[in-house]
Rosetta silent file (secondary structure, phi, psi, omega in degrees, C-alpha in Angstrom):
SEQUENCE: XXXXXXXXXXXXXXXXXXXXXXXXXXXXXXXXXXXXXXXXXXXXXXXXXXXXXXXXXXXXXXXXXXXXXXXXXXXXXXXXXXXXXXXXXXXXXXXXXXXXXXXXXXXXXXXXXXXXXXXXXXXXXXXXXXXXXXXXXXXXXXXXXXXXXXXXXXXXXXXXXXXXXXXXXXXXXXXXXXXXXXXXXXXXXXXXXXXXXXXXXXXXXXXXXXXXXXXXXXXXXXXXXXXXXXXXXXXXXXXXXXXXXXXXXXXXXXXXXXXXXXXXXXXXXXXXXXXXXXXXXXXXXXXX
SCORE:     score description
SCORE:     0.000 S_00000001
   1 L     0.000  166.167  178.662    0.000    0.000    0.000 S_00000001
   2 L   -81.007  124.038 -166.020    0.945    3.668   -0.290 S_00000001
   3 L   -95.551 -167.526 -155.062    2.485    4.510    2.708 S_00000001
   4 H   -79.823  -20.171 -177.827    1.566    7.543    4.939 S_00000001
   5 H   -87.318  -25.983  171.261    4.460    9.653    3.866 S_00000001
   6 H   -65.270  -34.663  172.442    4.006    9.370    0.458 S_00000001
   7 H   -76.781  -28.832  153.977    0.763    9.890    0.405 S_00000001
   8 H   -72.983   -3.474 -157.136    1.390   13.482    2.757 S_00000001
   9 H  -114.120  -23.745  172.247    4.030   14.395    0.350 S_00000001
  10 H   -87.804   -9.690 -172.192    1.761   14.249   -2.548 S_00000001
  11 H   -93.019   -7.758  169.586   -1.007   15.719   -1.118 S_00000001
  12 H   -94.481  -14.110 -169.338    1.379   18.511    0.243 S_00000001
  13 H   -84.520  -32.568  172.703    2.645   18.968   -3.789 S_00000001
  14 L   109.437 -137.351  161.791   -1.183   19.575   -4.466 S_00000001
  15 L  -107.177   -5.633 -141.311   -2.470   19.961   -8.076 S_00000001
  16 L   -85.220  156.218  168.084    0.566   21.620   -9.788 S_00000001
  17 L  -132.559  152.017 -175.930    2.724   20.346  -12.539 S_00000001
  18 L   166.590 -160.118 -179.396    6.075   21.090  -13.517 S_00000001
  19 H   -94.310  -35.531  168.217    9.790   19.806  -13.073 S_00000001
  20 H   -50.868  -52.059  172.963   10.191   20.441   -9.191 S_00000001
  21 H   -16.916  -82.628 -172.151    6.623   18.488   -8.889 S_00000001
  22 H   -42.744  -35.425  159.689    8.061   15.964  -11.081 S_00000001
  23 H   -50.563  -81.315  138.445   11.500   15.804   -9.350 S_00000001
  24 H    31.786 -131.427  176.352    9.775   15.378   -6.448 S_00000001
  25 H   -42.068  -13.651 -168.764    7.751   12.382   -6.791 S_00000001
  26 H   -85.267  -13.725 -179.013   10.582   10.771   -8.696 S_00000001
  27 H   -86.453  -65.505  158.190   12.362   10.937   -5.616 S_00000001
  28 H     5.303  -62.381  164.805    9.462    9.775   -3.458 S_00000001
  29 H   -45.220  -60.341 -145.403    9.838    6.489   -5.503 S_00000001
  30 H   -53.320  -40.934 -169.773   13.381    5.713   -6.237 S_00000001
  31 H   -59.440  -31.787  177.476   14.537    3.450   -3.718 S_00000001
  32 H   -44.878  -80.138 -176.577   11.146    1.044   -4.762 S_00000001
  33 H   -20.310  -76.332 -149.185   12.084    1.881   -8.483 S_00000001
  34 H   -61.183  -70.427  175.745   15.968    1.115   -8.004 S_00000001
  35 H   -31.829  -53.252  163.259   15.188   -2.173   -6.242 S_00000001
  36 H   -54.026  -61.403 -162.312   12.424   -3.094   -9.273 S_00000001
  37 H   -54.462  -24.107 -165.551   15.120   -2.093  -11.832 S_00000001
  38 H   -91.998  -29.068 -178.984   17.745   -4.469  -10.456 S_00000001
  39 H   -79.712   -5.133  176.334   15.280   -7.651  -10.095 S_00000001
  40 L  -150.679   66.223  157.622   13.746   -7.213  -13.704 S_00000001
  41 L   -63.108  154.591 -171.488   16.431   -5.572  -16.149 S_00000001
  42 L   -56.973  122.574  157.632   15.625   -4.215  -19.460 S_00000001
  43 L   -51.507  -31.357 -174.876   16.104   -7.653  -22.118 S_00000001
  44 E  -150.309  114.767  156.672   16.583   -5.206  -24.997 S_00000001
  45 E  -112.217  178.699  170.061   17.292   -1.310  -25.181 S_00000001
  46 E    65.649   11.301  178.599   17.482    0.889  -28.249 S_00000001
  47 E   -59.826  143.043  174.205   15.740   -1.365  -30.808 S_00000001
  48 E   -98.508  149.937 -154.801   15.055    0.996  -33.675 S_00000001
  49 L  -140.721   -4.873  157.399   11.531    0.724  -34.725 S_00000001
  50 L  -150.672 -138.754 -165.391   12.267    3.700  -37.510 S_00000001
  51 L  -105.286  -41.804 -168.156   14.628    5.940  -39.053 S_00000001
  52 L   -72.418  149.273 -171.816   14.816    8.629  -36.593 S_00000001
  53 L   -73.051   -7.718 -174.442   17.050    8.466  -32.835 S_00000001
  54 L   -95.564   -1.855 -149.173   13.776    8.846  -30.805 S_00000001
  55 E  -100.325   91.559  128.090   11.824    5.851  -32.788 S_00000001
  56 E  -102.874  160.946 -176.413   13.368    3.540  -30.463 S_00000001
  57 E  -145.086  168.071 -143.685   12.038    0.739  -27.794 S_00000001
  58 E  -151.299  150.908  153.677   13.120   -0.741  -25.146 S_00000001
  59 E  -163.180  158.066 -147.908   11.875   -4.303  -23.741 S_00000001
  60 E  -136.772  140.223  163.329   11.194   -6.441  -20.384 S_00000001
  61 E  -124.053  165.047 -173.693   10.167   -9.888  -19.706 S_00000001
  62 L   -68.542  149.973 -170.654    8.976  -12.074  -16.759 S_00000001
  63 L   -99.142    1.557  131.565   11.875  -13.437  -15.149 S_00000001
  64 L   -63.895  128.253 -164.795   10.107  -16.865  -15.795 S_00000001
  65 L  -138.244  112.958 -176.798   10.797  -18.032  -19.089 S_00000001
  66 L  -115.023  135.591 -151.241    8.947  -20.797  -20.251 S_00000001
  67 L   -98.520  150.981 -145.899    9.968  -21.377  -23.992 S_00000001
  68 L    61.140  -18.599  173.118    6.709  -21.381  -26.182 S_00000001
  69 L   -61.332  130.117  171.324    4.400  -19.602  -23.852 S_00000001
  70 L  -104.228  104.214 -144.265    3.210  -16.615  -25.734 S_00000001
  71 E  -110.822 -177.590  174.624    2.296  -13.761  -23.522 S_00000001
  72 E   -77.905  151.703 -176.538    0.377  -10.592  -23.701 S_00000001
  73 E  -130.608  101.181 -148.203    1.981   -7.456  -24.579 S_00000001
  74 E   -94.261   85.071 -178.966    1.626   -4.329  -22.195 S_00000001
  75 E   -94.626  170.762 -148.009    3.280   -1.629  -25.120 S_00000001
  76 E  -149.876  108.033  160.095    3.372    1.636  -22.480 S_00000001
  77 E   -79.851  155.738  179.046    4.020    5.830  -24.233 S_00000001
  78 L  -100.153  157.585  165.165    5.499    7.734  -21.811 S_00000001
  79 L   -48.108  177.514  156.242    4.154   11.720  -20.694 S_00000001
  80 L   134.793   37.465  172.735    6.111   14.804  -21.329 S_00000001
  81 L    31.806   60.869  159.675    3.222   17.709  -22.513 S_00000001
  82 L    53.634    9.096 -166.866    4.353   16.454  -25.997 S_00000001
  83 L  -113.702  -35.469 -172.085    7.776   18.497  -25.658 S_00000001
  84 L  -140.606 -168.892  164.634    9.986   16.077  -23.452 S_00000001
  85 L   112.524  165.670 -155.107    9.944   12.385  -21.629 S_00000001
  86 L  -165.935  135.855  172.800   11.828    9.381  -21.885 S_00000001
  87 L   -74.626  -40.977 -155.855   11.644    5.989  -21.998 S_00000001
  88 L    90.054 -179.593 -174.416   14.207    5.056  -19.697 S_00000001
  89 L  -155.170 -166.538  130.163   16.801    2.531  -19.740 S_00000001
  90 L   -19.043  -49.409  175.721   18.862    0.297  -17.454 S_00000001
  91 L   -97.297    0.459  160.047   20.270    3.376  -16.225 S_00000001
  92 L  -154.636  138.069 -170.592   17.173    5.272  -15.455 S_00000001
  93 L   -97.164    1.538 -173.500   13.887    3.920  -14.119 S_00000001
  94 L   -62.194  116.658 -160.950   11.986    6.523  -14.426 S_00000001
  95 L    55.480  -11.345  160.099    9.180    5.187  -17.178 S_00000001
  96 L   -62.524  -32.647 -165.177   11.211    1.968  -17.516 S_00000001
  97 H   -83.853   -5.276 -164.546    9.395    0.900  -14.783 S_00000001
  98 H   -84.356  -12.405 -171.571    5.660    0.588  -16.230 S_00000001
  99 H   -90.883  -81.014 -146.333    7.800   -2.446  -19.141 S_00000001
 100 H   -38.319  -66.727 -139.061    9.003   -3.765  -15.141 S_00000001
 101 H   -70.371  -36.059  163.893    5.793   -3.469  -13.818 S_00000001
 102 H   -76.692  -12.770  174.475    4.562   -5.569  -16.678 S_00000001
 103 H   -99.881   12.936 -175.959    7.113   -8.502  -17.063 S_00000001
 104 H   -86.809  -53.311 -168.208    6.520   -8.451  -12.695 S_00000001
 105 L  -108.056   11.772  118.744    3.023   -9.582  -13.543 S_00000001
 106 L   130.681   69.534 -168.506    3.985  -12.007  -16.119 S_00000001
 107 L  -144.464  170.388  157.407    3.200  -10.022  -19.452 S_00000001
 108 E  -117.025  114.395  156.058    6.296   -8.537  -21.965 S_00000001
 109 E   -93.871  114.414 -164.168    6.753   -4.769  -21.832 S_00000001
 110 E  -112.213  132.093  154.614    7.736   -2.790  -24.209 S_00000001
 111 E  -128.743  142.678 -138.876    8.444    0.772  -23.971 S_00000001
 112 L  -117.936  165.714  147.043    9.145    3.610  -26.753 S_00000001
 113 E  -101.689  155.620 -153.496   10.402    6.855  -27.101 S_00000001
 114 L  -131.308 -176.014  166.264    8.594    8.837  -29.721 S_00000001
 115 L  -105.267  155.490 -166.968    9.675   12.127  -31.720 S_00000001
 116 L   -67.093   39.023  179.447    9.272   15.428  -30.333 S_00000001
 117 L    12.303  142.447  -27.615    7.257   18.801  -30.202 S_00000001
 118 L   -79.789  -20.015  155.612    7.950   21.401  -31.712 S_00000001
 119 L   -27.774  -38.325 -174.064   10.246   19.852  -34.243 S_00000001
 120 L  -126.906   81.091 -141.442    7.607   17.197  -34.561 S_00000001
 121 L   -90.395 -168.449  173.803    3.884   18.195  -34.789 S_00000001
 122 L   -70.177  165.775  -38.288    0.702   16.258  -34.822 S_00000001
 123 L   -42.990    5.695  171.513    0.190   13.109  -35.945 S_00000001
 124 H   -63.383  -21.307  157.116    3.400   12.357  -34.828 S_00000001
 125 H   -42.095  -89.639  171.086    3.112   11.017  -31.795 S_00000001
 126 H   -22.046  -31.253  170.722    0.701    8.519  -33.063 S_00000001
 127 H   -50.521  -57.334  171.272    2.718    7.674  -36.069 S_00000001
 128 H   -53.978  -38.831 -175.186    5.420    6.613  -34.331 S_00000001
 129 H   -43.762  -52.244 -163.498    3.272    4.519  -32.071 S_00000001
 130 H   -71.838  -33.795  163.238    1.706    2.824  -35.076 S_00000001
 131 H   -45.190  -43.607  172.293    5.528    2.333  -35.955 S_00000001
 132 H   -84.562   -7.435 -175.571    6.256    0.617  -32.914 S_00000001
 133 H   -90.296  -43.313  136.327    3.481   -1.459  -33.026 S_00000001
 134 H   -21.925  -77.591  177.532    4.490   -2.519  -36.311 S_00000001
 135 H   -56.967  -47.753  156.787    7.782   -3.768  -35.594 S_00000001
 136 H   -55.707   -1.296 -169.319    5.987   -5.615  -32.530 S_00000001
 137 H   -88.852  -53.864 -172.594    3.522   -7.441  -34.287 S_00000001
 138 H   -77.829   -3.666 -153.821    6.584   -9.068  -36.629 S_00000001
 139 L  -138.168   -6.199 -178.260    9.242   -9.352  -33.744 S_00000001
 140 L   -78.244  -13.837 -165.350    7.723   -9.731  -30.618 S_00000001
 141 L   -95.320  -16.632 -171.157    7.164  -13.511  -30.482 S_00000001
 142 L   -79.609    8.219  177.811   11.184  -14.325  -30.640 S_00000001
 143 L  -126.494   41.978  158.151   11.139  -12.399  -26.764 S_00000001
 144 L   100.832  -10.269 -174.494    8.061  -14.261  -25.622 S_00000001
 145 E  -101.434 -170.749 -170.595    5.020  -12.235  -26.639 S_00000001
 146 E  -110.338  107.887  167.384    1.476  -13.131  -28.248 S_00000001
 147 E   -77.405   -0.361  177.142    1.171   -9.979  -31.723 S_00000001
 148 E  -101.156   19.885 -177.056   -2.213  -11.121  -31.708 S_00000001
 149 E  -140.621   62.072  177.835   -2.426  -10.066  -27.522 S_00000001
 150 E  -112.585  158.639  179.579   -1.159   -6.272  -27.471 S_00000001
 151 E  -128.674  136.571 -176.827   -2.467   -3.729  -25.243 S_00000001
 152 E  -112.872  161.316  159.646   -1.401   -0.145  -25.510 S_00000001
 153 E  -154.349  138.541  178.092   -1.173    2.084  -22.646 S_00000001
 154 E  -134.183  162.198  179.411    0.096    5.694  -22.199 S_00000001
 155 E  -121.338  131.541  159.812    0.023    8.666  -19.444 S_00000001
 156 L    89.539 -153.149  155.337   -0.347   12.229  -20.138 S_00000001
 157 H   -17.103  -57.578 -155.486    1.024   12.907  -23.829 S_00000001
 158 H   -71.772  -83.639 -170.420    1.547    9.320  -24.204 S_00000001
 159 H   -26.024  -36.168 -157.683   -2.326    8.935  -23.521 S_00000001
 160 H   -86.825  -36.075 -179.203   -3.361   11.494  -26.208 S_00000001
 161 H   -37.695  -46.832  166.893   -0.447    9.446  -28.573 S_00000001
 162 H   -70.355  -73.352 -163.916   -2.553    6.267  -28.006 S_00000001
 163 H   -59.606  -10.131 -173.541   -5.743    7.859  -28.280 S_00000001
 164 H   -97.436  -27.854  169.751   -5.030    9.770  -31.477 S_00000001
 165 H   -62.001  -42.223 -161.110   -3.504    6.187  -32.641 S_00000001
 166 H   -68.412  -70.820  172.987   -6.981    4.554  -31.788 S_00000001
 167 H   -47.831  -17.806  176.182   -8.306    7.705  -34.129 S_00000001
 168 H  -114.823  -44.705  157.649   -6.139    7.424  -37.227 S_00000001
 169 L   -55.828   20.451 -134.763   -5.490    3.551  -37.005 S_00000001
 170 L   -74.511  -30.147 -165.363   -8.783    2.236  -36.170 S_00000001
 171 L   -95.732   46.565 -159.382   -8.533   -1.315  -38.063 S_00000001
 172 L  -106.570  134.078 -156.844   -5.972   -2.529  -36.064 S_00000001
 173 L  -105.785  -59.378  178.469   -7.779   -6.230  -34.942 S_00000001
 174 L   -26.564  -59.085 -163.526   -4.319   -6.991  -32.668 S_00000001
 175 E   -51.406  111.994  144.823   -5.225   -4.130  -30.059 S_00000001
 176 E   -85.868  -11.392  158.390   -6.920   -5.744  -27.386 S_00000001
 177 E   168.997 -178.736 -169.662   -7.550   -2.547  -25.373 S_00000001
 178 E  -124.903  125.331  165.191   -6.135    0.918  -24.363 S_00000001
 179 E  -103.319  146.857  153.995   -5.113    2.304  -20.588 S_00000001
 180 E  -145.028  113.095 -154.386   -5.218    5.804  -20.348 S_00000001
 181 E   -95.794  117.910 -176.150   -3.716    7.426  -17.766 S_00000001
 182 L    -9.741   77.019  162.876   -4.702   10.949  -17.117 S_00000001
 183 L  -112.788 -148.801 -144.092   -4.960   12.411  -21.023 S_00000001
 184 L   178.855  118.721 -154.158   -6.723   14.961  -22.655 S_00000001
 185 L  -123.820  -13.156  163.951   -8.784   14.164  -25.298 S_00000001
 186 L   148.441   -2.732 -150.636  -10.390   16.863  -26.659 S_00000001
 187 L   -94.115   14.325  173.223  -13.264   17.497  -23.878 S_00000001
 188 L  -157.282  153.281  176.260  -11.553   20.912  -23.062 S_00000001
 189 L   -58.773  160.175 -167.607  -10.343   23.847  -24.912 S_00000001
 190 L   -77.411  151.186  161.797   -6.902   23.697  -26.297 S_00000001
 191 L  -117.927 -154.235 -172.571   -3.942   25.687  -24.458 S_00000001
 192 L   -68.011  -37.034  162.098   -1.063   27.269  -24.942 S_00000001
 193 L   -28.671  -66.428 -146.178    1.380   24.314  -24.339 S_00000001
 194 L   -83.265  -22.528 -152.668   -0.668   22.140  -26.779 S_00000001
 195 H   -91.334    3.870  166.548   -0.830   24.202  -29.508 S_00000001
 196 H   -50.942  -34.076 -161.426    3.305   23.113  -29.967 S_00000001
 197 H  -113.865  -14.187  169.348    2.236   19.581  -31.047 S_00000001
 198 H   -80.208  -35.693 -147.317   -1.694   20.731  -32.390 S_00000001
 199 L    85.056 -122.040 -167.018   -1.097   23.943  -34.455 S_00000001
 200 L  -109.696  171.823  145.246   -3.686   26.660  -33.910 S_00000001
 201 L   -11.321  -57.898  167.657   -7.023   26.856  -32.555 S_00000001
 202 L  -102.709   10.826  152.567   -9.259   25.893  -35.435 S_00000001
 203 L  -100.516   -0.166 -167.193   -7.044   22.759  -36.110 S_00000001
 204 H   -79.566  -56.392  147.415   -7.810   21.435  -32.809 S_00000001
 205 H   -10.698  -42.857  170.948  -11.713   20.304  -33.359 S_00000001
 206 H   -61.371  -60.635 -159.436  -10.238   18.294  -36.127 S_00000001
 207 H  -104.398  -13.937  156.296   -7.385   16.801  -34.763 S_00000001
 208 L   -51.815  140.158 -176.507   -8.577   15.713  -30.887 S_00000001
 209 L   -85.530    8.200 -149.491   -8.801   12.117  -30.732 S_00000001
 210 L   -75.120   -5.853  172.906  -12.309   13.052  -28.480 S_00000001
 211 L  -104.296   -3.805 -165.463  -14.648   10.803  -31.568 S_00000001
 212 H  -114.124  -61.802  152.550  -12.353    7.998  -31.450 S_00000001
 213 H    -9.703  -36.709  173.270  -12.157    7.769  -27.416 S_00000001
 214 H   -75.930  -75.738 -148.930  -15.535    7.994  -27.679 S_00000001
 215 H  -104.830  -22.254  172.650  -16.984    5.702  -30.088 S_00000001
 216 L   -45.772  147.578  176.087  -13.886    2.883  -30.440 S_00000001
 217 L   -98.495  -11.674  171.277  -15.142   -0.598  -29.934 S_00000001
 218 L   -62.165  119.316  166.113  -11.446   -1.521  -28.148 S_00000001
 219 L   -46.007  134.931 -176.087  -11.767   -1.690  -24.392 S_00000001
 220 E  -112.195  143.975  158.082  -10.756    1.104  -22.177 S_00000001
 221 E   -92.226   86.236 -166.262   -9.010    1.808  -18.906 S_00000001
 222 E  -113.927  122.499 -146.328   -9.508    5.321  -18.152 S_00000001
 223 E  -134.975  143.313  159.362   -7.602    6.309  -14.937 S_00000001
 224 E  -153.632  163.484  154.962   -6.988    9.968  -13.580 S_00000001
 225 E   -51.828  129.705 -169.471   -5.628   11.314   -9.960 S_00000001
 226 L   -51.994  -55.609  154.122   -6.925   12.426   -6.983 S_00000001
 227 L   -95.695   25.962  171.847   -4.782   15.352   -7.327 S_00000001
 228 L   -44.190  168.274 -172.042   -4.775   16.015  -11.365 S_00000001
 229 L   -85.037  135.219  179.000   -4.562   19.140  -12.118 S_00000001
 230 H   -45.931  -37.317 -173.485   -8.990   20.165  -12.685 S_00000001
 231 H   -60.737  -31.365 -176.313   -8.226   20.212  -16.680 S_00000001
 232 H   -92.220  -17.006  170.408   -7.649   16.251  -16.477 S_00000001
 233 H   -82.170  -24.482  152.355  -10.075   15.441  -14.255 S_00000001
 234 H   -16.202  -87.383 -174.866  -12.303   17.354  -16.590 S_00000001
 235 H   -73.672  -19.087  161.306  -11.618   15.830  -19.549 S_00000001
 236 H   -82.936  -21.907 -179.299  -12.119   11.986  -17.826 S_00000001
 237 H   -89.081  -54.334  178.357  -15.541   13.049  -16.536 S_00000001
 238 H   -53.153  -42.548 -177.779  -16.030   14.477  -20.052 S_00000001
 239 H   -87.395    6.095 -177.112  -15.144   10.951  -21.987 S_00000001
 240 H  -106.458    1.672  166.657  -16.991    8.949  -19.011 S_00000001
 241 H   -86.774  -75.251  141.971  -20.395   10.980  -20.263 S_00000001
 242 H    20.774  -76.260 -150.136  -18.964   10.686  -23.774 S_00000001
 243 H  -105.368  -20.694  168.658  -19.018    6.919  -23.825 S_00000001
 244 H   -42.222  -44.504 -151.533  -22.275    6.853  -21.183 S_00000001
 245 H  -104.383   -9.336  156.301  -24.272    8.495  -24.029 S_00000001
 246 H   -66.603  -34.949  177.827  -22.699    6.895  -26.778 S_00000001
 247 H  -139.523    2.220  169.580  -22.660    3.744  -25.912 S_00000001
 248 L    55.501   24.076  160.948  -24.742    3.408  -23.070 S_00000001
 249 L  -152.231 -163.925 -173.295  -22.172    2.243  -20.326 S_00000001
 250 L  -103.613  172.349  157.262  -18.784    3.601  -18.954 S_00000001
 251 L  -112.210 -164.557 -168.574  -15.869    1.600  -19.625 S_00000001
 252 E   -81.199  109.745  170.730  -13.473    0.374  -16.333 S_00000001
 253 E  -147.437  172.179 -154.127  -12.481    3.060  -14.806 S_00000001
 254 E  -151.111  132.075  150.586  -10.775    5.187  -11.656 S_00000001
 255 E  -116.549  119.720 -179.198   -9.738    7.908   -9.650 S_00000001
 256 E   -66.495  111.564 -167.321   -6.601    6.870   -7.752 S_00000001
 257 L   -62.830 -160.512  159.902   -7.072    8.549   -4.218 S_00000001
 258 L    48.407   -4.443  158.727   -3.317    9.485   -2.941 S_00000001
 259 L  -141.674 -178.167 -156.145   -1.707   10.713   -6.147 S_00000001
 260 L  -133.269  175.911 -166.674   -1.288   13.863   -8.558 S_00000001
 261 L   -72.516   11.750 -164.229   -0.558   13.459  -12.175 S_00000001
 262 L  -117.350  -27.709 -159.386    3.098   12.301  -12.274 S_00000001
 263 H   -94.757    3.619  179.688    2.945    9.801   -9.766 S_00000001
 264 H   -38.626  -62.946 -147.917   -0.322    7.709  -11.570 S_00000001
 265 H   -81.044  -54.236  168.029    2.586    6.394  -13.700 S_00000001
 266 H   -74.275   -2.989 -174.827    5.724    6.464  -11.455 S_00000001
 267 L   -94.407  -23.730 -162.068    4.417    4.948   -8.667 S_00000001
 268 L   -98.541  154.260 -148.239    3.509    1.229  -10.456 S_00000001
 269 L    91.343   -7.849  169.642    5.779   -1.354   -9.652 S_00000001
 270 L   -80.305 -173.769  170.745    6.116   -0.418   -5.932 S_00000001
 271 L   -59.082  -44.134  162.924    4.098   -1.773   -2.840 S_00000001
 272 L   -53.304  112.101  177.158    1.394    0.304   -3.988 S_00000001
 273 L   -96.692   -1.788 -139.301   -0.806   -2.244   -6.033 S_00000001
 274 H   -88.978  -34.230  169.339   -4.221   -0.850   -5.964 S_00000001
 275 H   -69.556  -32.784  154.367   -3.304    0.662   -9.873 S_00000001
 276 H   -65.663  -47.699  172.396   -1.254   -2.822  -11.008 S_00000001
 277 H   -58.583  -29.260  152.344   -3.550   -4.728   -9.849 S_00000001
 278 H   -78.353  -82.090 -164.146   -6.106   -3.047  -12.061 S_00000001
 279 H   -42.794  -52.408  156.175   -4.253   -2.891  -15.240 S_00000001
 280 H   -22.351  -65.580 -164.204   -3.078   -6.579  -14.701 S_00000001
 281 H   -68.103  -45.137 -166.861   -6.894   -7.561  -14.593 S_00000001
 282 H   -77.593  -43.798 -179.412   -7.823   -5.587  -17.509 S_00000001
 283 H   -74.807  -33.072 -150.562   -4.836   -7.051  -19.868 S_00000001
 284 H   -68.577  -46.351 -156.536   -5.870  -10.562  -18.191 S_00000001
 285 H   -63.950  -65.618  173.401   -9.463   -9.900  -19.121 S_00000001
 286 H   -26.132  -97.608  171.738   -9.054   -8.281  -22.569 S_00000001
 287 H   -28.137  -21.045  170.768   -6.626  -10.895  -23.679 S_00000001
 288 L   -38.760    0.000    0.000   -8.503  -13.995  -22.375 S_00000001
């Protein structure tokens, strides 16, 4: 469980976002993190999955390795308000750990780095995604994974990256469902920040993934924080009406008491379970 100081320290950080926040919580973590990283190292870093140095992946397996089992595949974008973020490596756990947290619970995780804002505008996020997903569908089975049993999941950026994949991709029959970790989907006006990786104003209506989020027949996980900042809790109460009125139920979803938006993501693989323990169930179910 989340223990009492972590849970005062985020609840003393508030709603705010930024790099101190983020610093922060990563520190909160580490010693968990540091501990995970040494009991499940990365199997592969740096596979290139394009042309470009960010269209790389990274990937983790179950330290049981039973040769022919073919397992579900947890692929995970990381945040970074479409400008920054990292996959991690060996040498830093920071978003490494959501591939740990998935070869932990006996899945293969792979996680990507993507190309960049402002250098890289929309659809790129998504592109890449569809890139890596590509190269996992042919390559994924020599480390252990199922290509017909992928799951995508992203936080933040990485959430709109998936959901904007789910919107430009739609006929992808592999995807067995989507976590989405407190992202933003179109159910609020655009700001300034966004318009690096959107354009302007009047391309935004267009280019929000907020019809595909809606209306996709791929199962969802739609997760946001106790302390999100009010635009993201927003926009998850806006896509849980969204798919109420659309489809005439919610999909599985949560607000994690005890964390703000950085630690939804940086916190799984520790002693807190109550968010692994959901995501687990949801790839078990999906994939079944």
């Amino acid at each position: 469980m989340q223990s009492r100081h972590q849970r005062n320290t985020i609840a003393a950080l508030g709603y705010g976002l930024g790099p101190d926040c983020l610093k922060q919580v990563i520190a909160l973590y580490s010693e968990q993190q540091q501990r995970l990283a040494e009991a499940y190292p990365a199997t592969a870093v740096d596979i290139a999955y394009g042309t470009h140095p960010r269209q790389v992946l990274d990937l983790y397996q179950p330290l049981e390795n039973e040769p022919g089992k073919q397992r579900p595949v947890l692929v995970f974008v990381h945040g970074g308000g479409f400008l920054k973020g990292d996959k991690g490596d060996n040498g830093s756990w920071h978003n490494a750990n959501v591939g740990r947290m998935a070869a932990k619970a006996g899945f293969v995780g792979v996680v990507i780095n993507y190309r960049l804002a402002p250098e890289h505008t929309w659809p790129a996020g998504s592109d890449d995604l569809a890139l890596a997903i590509e190269w996992v569908q042919k390559n994924i089975q020599a480390y252990g994974g199922d290509a017909s049993k992928l799951v995508l999941m992203g936080t933040s950026a990485g959430a709109v990256h998936v959901s904007g994949y789910l919107n430009l991709y739609p006929a992808q029959s592999t995807i067995k469902g989507a976590v989405l970790l407190s992202g933003l989907y179109g159910f609020t006006p655009l700001d300034e920040r966004d318009c690096f990786y959107y354009g302007e104003q009047a391309l935004y209506a267009e280019r929000a993934p907020q019809a595909a989020v809606t209306n996709t027949d791929i199962p969802l996980m739609v997760t946001c924080s106790e302390y999100d900042p009010p635009r993201f809790q927003q926009e998850f109460v806006g896509l849980m009406q969204a798919r109420l009125q659309a489809k005439g139920i919610m999909p599985r979803a949560s607000i994690i008491p005890g964390h703000n938006h950085y630690s939804l993501a940086t916190h799984l693989g520790t002693d807190d379970t109550r968010l692994s323990d959901e995501i687990s169930a949801f790839i078990q179910e999906v994939c079944a």
